[in-house]
Structure formats: C-alpha cells, structure tokens
Legacy VTK file of the C-alpha trace (Angstrom):
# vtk DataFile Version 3.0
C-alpha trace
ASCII
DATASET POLYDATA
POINTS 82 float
19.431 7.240 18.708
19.577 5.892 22.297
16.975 7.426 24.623
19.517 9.910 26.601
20.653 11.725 23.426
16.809 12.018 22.717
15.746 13.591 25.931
18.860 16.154 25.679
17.536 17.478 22.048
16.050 20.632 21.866
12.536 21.218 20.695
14.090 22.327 17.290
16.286 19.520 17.038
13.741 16.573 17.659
11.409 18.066 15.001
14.479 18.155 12.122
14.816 14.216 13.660
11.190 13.410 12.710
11.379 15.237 9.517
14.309 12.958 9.127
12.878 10.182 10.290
9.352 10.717 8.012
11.829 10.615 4.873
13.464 7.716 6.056
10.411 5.787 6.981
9.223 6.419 3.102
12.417 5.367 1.420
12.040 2.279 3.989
9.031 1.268 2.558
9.997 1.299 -1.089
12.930 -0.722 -0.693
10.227 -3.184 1.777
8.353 -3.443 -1.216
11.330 -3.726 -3.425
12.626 -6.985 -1.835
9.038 -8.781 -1.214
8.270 -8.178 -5.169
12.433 -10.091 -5.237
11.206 -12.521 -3.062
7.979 -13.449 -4.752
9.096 -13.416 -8.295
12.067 -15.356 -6.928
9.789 -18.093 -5.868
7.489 -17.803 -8.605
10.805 -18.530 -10.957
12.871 -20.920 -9.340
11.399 -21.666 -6.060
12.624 -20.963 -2.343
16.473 -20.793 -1.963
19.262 -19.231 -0.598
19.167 -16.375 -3.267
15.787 -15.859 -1.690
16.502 -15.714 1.554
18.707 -12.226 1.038
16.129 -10.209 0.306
14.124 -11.543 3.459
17.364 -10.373 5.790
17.313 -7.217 4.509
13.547 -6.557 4.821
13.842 -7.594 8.363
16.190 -5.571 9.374
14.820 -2.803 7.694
10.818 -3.311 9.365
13.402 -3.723 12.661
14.697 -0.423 12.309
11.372 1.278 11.960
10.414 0.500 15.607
13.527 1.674 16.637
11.924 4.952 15.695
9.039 4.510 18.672
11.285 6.310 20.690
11.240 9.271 19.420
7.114 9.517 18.362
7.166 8.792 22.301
8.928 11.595 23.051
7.675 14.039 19.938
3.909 13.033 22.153
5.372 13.989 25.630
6.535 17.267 24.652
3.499 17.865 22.691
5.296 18.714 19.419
3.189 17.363 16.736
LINES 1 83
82 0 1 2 3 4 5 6 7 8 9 10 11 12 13 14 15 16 17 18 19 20 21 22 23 24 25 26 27 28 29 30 31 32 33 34 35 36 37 38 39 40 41 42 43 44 45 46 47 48 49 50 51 52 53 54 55 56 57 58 59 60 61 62 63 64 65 66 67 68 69 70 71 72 73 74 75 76 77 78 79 80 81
C-alpha cells in the first residue's frame, strides 16, 4: 500500500493490515527458504545456470517486498498500536 491509503486507515483497519501482513511475512519466509534449498541443491547437482538463476529472481523479489512492509510498522509505531 502507498503511504496515503495508510495514513487514511482507521485504527481497526491498520491492525487487520499487520495481522495480514504477519501471515504474509511467514509464508514469505518458507517459500525464501524454499528457493535457496533450489538454488543450492541446484548447484550442488549441476552447477550454476540459468535454471538457477529463477529461483534467485523470485527470492529477491520476495525479500523486496518485505521492506515494502516498513511503512506500515512505521505507522503501527506512530499511532502507538502495538
């Protein structure tokens, strides 16, 4: 979410975000851990490729989109809401 649609939530409304956000952040770090064990056995087996780069895209993009989520700890802090 951009910052403007943060700062118009309600109370109520940012804490169902960073339950949302706490669930995401968890299935986000299985599938992290998903594609580095790809990546490694994928070296181990048949050494550093394209097929091995894949994995890498998507686990970048997905630790990107974590710190996209600063945001809104920023603003859960300012508001004091947990």
């Amino acid at each position: 979410m951009e910052q403007k649609k943060l700062s118009e939530l309600t109370d109520e409304e940012l804490l169902q975000e960073a339950k949302k956000m706490k669930s995401s952040s968890i299935m986000n770090a299985v599938l992290i851990g998903f594609m580095f064990g790809i990546i490694i056995y994928s070296i181990a087996k048949n050494s550093l490729g394209i097929l091995t780069l894949i994995p890498l895209l998507f686990a970048f993009n997905l630790i990107n989109k974590s710190k996209d989520d600063k945001a809104l700890k920023e603003l859960l802090k300012e508001r004091n809401l947990k």
